[in-house]
C-alpha positions as CSV (number, residue, x, y, z in Angstrom):
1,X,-18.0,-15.1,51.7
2,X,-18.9,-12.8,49.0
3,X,-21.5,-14.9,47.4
4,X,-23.1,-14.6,50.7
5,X,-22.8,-11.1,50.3
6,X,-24.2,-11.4,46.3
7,X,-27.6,-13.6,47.1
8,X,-28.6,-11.2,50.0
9,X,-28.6,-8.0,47.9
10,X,-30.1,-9.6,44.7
11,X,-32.9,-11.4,47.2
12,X,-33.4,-7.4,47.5
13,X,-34.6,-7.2,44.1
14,X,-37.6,-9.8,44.7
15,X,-37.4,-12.2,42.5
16,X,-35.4,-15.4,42.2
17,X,-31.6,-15.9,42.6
18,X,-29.3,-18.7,41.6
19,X,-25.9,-19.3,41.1
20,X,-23.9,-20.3,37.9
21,X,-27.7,-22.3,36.5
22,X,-30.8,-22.8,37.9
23,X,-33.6,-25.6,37.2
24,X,-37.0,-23.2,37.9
25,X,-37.5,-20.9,35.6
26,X,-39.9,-18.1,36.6
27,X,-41.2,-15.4,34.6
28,X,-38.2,-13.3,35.7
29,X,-35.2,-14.9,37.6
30,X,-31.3,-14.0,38.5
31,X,-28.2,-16.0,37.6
32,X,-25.1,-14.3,39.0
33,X,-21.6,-15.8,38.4
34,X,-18.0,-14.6,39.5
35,X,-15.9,-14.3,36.7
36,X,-12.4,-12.8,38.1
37,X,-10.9,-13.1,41.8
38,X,-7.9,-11.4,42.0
39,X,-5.7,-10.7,44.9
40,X,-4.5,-6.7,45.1
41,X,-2.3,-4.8,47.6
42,X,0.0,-7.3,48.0
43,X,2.7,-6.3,50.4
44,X,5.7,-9.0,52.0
45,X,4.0,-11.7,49.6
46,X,0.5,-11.1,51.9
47,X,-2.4,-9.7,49.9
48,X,-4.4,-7.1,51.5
49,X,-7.9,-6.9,49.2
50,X,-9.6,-9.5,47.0
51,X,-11.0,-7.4,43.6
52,X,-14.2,-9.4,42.5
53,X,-15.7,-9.2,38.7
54,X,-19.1,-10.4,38.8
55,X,-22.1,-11.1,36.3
56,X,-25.7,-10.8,37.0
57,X,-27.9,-12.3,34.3
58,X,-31.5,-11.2,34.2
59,X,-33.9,-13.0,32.6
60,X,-37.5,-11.9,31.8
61,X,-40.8,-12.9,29.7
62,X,-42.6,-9.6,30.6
63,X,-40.9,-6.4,28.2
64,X,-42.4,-4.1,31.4
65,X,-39.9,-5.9,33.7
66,X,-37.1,-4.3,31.7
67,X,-37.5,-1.8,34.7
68,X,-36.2,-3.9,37.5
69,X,-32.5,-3.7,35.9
70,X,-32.5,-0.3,37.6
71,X,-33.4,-1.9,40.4
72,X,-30.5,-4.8,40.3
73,X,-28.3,-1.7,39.5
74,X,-29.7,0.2,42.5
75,X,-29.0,-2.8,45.2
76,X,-25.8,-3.8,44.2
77,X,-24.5,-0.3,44.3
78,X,-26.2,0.2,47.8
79,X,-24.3,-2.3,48.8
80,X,-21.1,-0.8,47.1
81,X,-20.6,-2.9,44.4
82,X,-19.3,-0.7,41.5
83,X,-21.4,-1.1,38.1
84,X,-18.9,-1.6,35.2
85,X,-21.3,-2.2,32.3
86,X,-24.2,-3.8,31.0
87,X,-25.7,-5.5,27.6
88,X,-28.4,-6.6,26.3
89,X,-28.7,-10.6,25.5
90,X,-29.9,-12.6,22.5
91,X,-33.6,-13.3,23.1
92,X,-33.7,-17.2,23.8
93,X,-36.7,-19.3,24.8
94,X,-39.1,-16.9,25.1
95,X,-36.8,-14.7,27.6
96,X,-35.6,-11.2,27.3
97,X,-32.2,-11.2,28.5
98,X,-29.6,-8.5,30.3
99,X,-26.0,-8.8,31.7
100,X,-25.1,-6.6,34.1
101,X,-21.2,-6.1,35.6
102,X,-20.2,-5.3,38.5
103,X,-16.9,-4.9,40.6
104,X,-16.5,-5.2,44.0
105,X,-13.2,-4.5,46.1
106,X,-13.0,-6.1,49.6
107,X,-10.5,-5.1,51.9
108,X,-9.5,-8.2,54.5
109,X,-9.7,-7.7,58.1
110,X,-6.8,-8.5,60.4
């Protein structure tokens, strides 16, 4: 499942990881969503791949941990998710925020 596939290569980054909200809120912490499934290469009404859009939201206190969004980049990519784009976020409670894209193309296996 690709949110399997999401956690293990954020859990990369060292630091913690939730889906859609979270209820602990570190100094730094990950909430990654996916926005788009869509079904591609379809062929005799049967779809071939699954295209995934997917936001990682990166919350931080510290301004020096603006560095570990190169790191989220890094991961994902190893892991070949395609990096779309990225934006800075309103500064809310304290937290420094980034939102990071990414795309991720998965071919199903007969």
């Amino acid at each position: 499942m690709i949110n399997n596939l999401i956690e293990a290569t954020l859990n990369k980054v060292g630091i913690l990881v939730e889906h859609l909200t979270t209820d602990t809120y570190d100094d730094k912490y990950i909430i990654y969503s996916i926005y788009s499934d869509t079904e591609i290469a379809n062929y005799d009404n049967e779809n071939e791949a699954e295209l995934y859009r997917i936001n990682v939201k990166f919350y931080y206190k510290n301004k020096e941990d603006i560095k570990l969004i190169k790191k989220i980049k890094d991961c994902m990519k190893d892991s070949d998710f395609y990096f779309s784009n990225g934006e800075e976020l309103r500064k809310e409670d304290n937290y420094f925020g980034y939102s990071l894209y990414f795309i991720y193309e998965c071919i199903k296996e007969e």
